[in-house]
PAZAPA-4460 file (N, C-alpha, C; in steps of 0.05 Angstrom, whole numbers, plus 32768, in hexadecimal, padded with zeros to 4 digits):
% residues 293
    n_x    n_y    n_z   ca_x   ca_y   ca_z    c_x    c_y    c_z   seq   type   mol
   829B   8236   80BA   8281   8245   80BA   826F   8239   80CF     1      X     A
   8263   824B   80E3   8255   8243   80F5   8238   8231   80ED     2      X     A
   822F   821F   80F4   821B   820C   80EA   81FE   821B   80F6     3      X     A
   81F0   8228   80E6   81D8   8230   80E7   81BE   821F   80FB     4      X     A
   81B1   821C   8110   81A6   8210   811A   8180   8213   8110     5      X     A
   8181   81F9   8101   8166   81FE   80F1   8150   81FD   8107     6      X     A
   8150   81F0   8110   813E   81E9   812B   812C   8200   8132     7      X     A
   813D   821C   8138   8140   8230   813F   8134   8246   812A     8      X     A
   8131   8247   8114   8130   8251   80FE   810F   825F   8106     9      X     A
   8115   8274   8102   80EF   8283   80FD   80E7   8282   80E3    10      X     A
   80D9   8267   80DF   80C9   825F   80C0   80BD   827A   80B5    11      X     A
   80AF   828C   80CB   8098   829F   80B9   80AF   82B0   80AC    12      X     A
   80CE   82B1   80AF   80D2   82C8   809C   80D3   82B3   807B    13      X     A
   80D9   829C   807C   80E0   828E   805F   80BB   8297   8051    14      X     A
   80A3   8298   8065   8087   8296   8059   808C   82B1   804E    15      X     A
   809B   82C7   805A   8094   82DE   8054   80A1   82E7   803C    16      X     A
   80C1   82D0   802E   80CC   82E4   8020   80BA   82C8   8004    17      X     A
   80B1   82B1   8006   80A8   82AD   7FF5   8086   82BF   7FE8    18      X     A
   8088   82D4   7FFE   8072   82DF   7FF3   807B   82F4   7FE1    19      X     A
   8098   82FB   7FF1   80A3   8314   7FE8   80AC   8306   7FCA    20      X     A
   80BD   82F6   7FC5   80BA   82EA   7FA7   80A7   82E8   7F92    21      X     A
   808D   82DE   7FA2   807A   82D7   7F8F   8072   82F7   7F84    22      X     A
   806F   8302   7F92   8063   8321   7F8D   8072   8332   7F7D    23      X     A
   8091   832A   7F82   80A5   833E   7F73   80A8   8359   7F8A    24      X     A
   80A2   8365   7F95   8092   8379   7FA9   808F   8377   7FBF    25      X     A
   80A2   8388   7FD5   80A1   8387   7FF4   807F   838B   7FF7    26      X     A
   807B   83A6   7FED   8064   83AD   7FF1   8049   839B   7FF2    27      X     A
   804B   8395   7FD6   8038   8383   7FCD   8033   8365   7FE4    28      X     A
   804C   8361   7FE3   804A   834F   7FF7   804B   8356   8015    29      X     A
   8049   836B   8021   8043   8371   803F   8029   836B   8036    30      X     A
   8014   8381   8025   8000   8382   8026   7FEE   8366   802B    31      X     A
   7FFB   8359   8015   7FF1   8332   8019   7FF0   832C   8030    32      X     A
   8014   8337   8045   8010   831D   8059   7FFC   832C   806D    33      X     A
   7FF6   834B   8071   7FE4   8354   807C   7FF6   8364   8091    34      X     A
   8015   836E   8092   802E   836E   80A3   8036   838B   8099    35      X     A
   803C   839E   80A6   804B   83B8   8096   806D   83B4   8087    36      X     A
   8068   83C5   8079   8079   83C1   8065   80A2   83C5   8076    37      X     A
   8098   83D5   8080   80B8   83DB   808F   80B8   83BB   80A2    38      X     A
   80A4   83AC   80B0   80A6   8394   80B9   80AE   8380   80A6    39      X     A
   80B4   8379   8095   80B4   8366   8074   80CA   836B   8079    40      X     A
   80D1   8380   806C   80F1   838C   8067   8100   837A   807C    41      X     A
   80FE   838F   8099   810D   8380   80B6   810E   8362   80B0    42      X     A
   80F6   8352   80A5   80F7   8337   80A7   8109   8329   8094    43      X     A
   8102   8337   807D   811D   832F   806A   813F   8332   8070    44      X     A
   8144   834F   8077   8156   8351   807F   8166   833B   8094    45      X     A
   8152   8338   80AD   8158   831E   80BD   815E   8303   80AF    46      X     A
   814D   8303   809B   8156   82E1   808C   816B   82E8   807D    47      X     A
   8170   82FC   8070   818B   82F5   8064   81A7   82FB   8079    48      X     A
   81A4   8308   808E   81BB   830B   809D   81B8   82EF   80B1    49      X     A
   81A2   82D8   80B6   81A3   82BA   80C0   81B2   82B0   80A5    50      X     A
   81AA   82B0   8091   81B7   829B   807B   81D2   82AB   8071    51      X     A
   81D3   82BF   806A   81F4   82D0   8071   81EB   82D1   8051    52      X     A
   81DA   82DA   8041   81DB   82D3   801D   81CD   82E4   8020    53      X     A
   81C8   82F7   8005   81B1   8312   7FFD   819C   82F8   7FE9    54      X     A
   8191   82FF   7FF7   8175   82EB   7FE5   8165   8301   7FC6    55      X     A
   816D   831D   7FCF   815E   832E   7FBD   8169   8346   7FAD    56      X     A
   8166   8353   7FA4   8176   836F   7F9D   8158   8382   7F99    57      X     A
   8155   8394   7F9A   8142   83A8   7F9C   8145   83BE   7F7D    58      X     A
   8135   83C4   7F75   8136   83DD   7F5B   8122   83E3   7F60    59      X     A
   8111   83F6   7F43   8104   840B   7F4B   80E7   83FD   7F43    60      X     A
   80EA   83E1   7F32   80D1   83CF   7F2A   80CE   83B9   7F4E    61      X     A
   80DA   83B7   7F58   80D6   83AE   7F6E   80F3   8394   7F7C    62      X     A
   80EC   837E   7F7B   8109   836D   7F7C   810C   835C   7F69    63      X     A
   8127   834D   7F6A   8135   8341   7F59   8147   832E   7F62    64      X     A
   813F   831C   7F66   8141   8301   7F72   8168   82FB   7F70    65      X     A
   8172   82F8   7F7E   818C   82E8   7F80   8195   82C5   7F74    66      X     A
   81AC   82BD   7F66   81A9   82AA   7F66   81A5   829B   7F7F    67      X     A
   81B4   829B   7F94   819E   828D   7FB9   8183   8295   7FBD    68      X     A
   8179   82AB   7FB0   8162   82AB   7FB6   8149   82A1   7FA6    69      X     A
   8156   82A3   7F8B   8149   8291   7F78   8140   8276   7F87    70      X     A
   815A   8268   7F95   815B   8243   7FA5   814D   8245   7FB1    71      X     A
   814D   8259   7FCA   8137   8259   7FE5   811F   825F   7FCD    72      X     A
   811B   826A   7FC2   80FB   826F   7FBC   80EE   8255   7FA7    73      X     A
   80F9   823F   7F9E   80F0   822A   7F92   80E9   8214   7FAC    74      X     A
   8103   8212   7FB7   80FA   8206   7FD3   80ED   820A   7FDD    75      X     A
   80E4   8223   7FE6   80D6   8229   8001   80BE   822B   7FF2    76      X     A
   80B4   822D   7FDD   8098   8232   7FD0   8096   8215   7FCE    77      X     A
   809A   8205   7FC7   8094   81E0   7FD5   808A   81DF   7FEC    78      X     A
   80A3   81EE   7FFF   809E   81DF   8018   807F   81F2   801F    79      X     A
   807F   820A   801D   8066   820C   801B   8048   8200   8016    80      X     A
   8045   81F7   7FF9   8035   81E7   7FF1   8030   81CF   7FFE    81      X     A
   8047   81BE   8006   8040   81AD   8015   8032   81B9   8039    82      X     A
   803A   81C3   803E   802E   81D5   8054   8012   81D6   8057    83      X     A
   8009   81E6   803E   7FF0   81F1   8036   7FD9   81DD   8035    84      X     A
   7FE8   81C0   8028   7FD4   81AA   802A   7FD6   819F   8041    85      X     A
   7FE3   819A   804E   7FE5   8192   8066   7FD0   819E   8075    86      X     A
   7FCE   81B6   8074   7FBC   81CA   8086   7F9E   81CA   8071    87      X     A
   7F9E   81C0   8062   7F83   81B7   804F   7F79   81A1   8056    88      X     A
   7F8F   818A   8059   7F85   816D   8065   7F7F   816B   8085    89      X     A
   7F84   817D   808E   7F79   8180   80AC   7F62   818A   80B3    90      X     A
   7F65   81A4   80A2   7F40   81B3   809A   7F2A   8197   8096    91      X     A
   7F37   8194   807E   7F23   8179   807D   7F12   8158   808E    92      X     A
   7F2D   8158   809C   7F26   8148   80A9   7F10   8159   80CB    93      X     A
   7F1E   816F   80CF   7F0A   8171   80DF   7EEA   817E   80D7    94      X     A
   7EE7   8186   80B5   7ECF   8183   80AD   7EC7   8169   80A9    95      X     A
   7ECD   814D   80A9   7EC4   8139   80A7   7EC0   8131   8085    96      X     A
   7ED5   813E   8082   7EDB   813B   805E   7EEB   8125   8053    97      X     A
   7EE9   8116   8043   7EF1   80FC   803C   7F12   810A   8031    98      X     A
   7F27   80FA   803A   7F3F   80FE   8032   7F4E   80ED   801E    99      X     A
   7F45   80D6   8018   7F4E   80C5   8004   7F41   80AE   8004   100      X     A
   7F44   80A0   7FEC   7F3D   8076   7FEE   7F4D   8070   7FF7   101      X     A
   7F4D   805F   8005   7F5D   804C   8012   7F5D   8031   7FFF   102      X     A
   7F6B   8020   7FEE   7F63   8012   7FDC   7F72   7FF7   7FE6   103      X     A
   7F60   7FE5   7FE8   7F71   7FCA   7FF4   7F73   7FAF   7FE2   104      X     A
   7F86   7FAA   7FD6   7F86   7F9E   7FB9   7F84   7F7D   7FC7   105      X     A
   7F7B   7F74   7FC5   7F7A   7F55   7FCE   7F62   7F3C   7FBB   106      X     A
   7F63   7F23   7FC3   7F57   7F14   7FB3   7F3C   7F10   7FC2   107      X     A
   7F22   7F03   7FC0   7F08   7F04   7FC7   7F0D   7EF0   7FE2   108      X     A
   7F23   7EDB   7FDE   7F27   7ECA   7FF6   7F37   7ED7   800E   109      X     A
   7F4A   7EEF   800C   7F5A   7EF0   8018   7F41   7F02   8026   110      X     A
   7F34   7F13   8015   7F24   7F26   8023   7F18   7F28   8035   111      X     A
   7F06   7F0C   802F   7EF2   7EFB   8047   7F06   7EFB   8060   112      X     A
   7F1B   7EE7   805E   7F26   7EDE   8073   7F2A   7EF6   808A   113      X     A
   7F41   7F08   807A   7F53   7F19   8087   7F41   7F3A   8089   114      X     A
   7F31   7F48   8076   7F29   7F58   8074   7F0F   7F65   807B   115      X     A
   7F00   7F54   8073   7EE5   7F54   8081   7ED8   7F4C   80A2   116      X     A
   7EEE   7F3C   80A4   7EDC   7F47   80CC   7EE8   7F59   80D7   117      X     A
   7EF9   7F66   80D1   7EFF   7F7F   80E7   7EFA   7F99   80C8   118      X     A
   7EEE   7F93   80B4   7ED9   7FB0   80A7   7ED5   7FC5   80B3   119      X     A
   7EC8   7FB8   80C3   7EB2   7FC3   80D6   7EC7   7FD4   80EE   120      X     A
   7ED8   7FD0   80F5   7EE1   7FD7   8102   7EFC   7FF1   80F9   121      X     A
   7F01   7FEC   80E2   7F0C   8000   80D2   7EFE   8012   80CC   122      X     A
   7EE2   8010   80C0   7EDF   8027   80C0   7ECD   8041   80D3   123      X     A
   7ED4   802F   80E7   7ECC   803E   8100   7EE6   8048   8107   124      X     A
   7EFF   8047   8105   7F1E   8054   810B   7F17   8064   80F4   125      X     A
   7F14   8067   80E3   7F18   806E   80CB   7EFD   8074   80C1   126      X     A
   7EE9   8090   80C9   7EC9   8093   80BA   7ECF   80A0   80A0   127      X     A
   7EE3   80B6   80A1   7EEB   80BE   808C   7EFA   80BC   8078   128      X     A
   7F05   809E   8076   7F0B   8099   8059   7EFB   8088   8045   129      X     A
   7EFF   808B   8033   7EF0   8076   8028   7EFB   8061   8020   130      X     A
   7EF5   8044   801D   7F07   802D   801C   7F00   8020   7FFF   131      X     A
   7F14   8014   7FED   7F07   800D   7FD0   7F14   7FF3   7FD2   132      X     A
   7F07   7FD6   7FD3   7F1A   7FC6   7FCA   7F1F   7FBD   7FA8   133      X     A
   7F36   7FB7   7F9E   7F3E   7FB5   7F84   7F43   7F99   7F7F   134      X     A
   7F49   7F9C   7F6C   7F55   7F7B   7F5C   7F6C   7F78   7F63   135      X     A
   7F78   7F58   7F65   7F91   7F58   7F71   7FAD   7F62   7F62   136      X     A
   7FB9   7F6A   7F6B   7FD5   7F6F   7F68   7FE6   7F5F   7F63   137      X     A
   7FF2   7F56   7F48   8004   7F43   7F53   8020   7F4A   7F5E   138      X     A
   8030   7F2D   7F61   804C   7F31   7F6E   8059   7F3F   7F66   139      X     A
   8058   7F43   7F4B   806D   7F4E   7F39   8064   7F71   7F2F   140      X     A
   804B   7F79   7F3C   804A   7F8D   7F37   803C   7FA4   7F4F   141      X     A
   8040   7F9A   7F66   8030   7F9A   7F7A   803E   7FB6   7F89   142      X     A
   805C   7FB5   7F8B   806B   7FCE   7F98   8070   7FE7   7F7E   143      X     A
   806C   7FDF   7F66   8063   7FF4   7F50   8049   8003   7F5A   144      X     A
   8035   7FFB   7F5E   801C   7FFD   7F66   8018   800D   7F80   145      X     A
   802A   8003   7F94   802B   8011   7FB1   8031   802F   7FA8   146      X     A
   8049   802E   7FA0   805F   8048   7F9D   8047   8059   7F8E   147      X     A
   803F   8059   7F71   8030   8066   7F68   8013   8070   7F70   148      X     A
   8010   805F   7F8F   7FF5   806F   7F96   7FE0   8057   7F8C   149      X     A
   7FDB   8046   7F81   7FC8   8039   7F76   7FBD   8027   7F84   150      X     A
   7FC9   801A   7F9D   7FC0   800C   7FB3   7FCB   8011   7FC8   151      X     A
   7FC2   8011   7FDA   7FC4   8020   7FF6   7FD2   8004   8005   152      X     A
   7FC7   7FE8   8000   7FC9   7FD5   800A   7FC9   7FB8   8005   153      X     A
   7FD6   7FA6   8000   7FD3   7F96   7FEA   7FD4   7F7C   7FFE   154      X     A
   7FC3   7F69   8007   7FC7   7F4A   8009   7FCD   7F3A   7FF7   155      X     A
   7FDF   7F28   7FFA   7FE8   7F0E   7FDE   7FEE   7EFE   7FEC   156      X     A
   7FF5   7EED   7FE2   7FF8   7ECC   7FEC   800F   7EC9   7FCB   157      X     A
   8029   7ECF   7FDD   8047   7ECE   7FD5   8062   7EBD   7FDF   158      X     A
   8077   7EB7   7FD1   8081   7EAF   7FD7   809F   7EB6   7FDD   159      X     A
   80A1   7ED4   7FE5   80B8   7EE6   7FE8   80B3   7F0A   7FF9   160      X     A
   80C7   7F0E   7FF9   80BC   7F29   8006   80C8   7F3F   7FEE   161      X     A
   80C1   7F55   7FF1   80C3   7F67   7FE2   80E1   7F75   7FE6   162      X     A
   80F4   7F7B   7FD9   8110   7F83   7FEB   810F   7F9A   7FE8   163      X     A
   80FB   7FB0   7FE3   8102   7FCB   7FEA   80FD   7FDB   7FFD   164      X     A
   810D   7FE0   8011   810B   7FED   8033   80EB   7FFD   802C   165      X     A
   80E4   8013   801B   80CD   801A   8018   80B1   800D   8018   166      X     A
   80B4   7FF3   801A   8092   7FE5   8016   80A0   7FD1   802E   167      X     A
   8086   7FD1   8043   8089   7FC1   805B   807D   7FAA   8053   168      X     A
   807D   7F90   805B   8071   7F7A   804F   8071   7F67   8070   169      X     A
   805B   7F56   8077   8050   7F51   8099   8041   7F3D   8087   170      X     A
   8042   7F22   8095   8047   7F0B   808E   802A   7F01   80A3   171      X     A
   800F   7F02   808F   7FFB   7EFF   80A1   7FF6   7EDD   80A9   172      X     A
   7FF6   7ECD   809B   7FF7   7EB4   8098   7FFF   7E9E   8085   173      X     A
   8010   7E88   8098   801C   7E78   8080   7FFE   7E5A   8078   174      X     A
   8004   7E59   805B   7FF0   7E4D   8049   7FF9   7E32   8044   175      X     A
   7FED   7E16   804C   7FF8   7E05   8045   7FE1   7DF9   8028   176      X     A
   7FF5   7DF1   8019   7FDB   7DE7   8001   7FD5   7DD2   7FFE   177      X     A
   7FC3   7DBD   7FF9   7FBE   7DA6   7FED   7FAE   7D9D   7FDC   178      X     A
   7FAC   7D84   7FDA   7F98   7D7D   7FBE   7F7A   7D72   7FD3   179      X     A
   7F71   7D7D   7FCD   7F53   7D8A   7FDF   7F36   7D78   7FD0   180      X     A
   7F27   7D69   7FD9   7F1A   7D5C   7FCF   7EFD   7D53   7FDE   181      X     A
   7EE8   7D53   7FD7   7EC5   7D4E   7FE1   7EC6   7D36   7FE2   182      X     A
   7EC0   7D2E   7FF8   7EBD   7D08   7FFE   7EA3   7D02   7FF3   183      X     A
   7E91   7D18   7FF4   7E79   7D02   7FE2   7E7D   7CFE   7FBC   184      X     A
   7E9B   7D0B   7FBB   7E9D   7D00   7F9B   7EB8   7CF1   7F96   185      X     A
   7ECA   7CEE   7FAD   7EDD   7CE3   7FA8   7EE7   7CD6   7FC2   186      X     A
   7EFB   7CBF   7FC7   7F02   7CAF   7FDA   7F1B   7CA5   7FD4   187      X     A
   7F31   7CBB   7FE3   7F4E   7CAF   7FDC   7F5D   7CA8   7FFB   188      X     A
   7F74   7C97   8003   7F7B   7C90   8012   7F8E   7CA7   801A   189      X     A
   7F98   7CA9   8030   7FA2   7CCE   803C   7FBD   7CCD   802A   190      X     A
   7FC3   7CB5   8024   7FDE   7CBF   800F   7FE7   7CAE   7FFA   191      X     A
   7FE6   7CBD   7FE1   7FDF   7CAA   7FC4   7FF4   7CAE   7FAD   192      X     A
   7FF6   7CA2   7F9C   800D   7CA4   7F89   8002   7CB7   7F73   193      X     A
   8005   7CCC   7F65   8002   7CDC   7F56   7FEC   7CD1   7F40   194      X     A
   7FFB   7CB7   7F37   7FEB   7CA2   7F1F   7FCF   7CA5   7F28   195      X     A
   7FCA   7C96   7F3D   7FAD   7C97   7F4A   7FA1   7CB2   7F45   196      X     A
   7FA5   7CC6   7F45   7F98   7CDA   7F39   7F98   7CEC   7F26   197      X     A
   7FA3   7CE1   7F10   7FB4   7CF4   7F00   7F92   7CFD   7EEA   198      X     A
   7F88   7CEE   7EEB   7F6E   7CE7   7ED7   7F55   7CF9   7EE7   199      X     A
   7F5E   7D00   7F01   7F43   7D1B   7F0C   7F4A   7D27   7F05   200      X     A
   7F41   7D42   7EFE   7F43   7D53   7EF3   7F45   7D6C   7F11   201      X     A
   7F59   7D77   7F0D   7F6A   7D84   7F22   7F64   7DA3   7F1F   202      X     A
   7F58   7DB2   7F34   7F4F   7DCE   7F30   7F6B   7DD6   7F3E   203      X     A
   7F74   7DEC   7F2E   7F82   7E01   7F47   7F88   7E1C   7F32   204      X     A
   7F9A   7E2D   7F3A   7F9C   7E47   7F2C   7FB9   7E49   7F22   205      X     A
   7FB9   7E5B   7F0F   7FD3   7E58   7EFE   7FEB   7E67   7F05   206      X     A
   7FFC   7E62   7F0D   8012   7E73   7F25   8026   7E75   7F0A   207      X     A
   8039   7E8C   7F13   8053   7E92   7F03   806F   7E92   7F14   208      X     A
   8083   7E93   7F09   8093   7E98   7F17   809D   7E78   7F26   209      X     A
   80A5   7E7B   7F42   80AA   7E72   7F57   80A2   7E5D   7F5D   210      X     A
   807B   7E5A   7F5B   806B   7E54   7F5F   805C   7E4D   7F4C   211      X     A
   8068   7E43   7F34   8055   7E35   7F1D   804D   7E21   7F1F   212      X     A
   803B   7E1E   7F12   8029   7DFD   7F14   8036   7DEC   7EF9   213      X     A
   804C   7DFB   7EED   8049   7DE2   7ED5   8053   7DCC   7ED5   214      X     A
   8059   7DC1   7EEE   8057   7DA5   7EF4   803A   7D97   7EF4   215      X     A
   8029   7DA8   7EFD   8003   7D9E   7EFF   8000   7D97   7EE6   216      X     A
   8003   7DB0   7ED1   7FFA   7DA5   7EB4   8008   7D8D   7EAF   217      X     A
   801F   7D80   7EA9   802D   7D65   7E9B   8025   7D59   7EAC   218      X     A
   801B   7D55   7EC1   8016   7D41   7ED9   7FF7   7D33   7ED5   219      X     A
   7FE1   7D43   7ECE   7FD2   7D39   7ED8   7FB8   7D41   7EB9   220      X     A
   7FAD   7D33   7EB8   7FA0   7D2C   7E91   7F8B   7D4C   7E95   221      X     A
   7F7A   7D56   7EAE   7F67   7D64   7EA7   7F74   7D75   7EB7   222      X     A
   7F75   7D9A   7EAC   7F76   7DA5   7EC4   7F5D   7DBD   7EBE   223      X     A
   7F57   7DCE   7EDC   7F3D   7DE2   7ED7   7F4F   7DF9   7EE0   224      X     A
   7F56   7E0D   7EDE   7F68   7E29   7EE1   7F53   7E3C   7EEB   225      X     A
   7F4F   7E43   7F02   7F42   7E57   7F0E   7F48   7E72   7F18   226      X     A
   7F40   7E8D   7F16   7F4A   7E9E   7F25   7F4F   7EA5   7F41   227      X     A
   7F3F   7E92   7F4E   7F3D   7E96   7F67   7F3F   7E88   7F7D   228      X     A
   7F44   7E81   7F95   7F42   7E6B   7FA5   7F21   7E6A   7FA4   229      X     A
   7F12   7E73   7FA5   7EFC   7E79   7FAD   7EEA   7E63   7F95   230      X     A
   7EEE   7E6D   7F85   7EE8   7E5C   7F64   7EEF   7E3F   7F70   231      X     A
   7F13   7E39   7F71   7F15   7E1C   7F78   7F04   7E0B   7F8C   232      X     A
   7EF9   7E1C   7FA5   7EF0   7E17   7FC1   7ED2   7E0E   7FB4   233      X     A
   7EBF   7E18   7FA2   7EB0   7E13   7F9B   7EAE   7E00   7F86   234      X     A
   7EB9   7DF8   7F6E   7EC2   7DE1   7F64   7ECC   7DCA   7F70   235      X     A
   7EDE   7DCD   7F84   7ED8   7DB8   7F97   7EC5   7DA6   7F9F   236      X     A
   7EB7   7DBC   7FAE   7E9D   7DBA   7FBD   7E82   7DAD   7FA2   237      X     A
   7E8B   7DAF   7F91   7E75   7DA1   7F73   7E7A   7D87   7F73   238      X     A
   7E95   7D81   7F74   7EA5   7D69   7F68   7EAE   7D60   7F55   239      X     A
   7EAF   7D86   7F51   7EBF   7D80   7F26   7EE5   7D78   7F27   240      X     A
   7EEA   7D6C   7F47   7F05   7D68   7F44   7F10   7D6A   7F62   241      X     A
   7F28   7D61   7F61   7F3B   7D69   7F73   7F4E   7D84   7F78   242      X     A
   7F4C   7D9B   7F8B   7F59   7DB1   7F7E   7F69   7DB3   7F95   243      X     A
   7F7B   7DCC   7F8F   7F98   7DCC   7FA3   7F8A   7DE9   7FAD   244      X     A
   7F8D   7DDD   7FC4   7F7C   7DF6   7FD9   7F8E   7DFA   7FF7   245      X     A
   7F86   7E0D   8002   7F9A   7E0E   801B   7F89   7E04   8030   246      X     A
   7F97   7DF7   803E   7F8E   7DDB   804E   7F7E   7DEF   8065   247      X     A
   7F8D   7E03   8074   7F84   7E0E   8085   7F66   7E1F   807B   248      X     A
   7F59   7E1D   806E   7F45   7E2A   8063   7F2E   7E16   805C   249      X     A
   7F34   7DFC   8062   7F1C   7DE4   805C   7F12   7DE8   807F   250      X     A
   7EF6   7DF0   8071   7EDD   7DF4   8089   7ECE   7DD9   808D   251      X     A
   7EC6   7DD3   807A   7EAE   7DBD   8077   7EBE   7D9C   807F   252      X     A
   7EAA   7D94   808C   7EB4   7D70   808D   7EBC   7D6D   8077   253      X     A
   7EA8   7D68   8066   7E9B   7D54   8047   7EC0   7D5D   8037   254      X     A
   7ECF   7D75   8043   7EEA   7D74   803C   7EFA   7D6B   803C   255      X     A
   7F0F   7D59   802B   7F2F   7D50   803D   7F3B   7D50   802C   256      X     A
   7F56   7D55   8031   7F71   7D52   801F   7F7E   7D36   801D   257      X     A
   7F94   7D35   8002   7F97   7D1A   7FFC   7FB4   7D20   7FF5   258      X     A
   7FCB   7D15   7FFF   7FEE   7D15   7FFE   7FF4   7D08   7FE6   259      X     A
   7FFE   7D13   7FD8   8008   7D0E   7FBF   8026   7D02   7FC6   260      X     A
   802C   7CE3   7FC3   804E   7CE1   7FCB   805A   7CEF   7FB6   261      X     A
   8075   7CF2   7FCA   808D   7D00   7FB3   8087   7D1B   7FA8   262      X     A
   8069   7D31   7FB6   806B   7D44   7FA7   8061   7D58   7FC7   263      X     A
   807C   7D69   7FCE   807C   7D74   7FDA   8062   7D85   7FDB   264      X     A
   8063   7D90   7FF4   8042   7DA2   7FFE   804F   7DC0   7FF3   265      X     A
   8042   7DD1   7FEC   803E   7DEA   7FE7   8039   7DFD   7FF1   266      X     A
   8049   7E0A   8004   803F   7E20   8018   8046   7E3B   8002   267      X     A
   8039   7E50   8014   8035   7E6E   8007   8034   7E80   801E   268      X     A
   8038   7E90   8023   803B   7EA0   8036   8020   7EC4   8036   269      X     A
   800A   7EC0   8040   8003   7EDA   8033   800B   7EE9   8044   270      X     A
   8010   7F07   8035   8013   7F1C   803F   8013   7F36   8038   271      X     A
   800C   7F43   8052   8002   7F65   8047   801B   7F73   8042   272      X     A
   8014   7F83   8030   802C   7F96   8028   8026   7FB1   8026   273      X     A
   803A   7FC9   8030   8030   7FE3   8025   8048   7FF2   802F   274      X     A
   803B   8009   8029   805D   801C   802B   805D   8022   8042   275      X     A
   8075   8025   804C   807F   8028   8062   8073   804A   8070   276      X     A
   8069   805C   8066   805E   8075   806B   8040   8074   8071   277      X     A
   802F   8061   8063   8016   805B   8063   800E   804C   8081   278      X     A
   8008   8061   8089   8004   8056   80AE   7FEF   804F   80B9   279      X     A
   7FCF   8059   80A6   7FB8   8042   80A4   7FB6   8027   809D   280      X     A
   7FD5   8029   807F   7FD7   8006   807A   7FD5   7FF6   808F   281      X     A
   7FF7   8003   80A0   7FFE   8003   80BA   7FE9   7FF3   80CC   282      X     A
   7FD5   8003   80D1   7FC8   8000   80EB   7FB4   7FE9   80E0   283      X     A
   7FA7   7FE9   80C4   7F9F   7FD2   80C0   7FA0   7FB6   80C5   284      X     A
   7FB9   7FB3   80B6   7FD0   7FA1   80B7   7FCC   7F95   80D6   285      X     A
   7FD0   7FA3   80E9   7FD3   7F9F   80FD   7FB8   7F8B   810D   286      X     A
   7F9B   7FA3   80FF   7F8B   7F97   810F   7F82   7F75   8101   287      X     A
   7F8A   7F78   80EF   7F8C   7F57   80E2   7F9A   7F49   80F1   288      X     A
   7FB0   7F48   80F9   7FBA   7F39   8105   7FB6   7F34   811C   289      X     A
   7FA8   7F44   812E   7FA3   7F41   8143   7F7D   7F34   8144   290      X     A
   7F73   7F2C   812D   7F64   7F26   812A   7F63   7F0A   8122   291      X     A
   7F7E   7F00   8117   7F86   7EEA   810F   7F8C   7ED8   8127   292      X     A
   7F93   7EEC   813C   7FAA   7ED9   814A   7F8F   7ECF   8164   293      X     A
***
């Protein structure tokens, strides 16, 4: 059987016989598409002698759909619809009509860093969307979240990539962590035996998985559990303790870190994630990094 060349295909007869379906009625449906009725016919005729199948049968109530024509008309009334919005979401945009949130799920630290100085610059690419940022996402539920539409864009500070070809994941910066401490409340030598501090009372946040702290808890007599780097950065800064912070993120002198022997350093990797179709994520993504670098 000779291979039909879709390429080639005149779409307006498939628009014309899903009209001719919906209607039941050549007639009915010339009148719709605004086309004379002996024109409809010719056009039908043409699509079923391209596809070589009777899509219809004719009586005296009007037509009567074929099983192939039943197929083309569930299909092609989709592909339609999608069509239709397509040509809705373009109307819109050139009325200057908002087309969606754009929702960027991240934590208050990552925000500052990575999100907020090029704001400004997004949404000047972008006047017409609107941007919502959310609460974070975690690891474990983060590409549930993409797929379903619920975040557009997600920053984390993880320790793996996602393995499904559908969610792209771009590796904005690696995080080194330490035990982070205010010299006007404390004075330790750059590298100390655990004992020596087991009795401060140690801020950091409660990780799962991979990345758990429950070596912190049996280790050390006080601990403070925070949600945020942001929380720890400021507890710090009081001198309610020593907290495990990412080294690259101490601004202030009055800051320094202190080497714990025998207890390896803690890196994290953050990074943006989103689906691979989402081509504003895309271009975000991008201008972060080029903002980083």
């Amino acid at each position: 059987m000779e291979r039909m060349n879709v390429e080639n295909f005149n779409y307006d007869s498939i628009k014309y016989f899903v009209s001719v379906a919906s209607h039941g009625n050549i007639r009915k449906a010339a009148y719709s598409l605004g086309i004379s009725q002996s024109a409809l016919s010719q056009s039908m005729k043409n699509l079923e002698q391209t596809l070589g199948v009777t899509l219809f049968n004719r009586n005296t109530r009007g037509i009567i759909l074929t099983l192939e024509g039943k197929l083309l008309y569930e299909e092609a009334k989709i592909g339609k619809e999608y069509f239709e919005n397509a040509i809705i979401q373009i109307f819109r945009m050139n009325k200057f009509e908002t087309l969606k949130t754009f929702k960027i799920s991240t934590s208050g630290t990552l925000f500052t860093i990575f999100i907020a100085p090029i704001m400004r610059k997004i949404i000047e690419k972008y006047p017409k969307i609107n941007f919502e940022i959310i609460s974070v996402a975690t690891e474990k539920d983060v590409v549930e979240k993409l797929q379903k539409e619920e975040i557009d864009l997600a920053l984390l500070k993880t320790s793996g990539r996602f393995p499904l070809k559908e969610v792209a994941t771009h590796k904005l910066k690696e995080l080194n962590y330490a035990f982070v401490y205010h010299k006007n409340y404390f004075q330790f030598d750059k590298k100390v035996q655990i004992d020596a501090i087991k009795d401060i009372p140690v801020i950091t946040k409660k990780r799962t998985g991979r990345n758990n702290s429950s070596w912190i808890m049996t280790s050390f007599s006080h601990i403070i559990i925070c949600e945020s780097d942001r929380n720890i950065l400021e507890l710090i800064k009081s001198g309610a303790g020593i907290g495990i912070y990412p080294k690259e993120y101490i601004e202030e002198e009055e800051l320094s870190t202190v080497e714990l022997e025998d207890v390896p350093e803690t890196k994290r990797i953050v990074e943006a994630s989103f689906l691979n179709s989402n081509k504003i994520a895309k271009d975000i993504v991008a201008m972060m990094k080029k903002n980083q670098s």
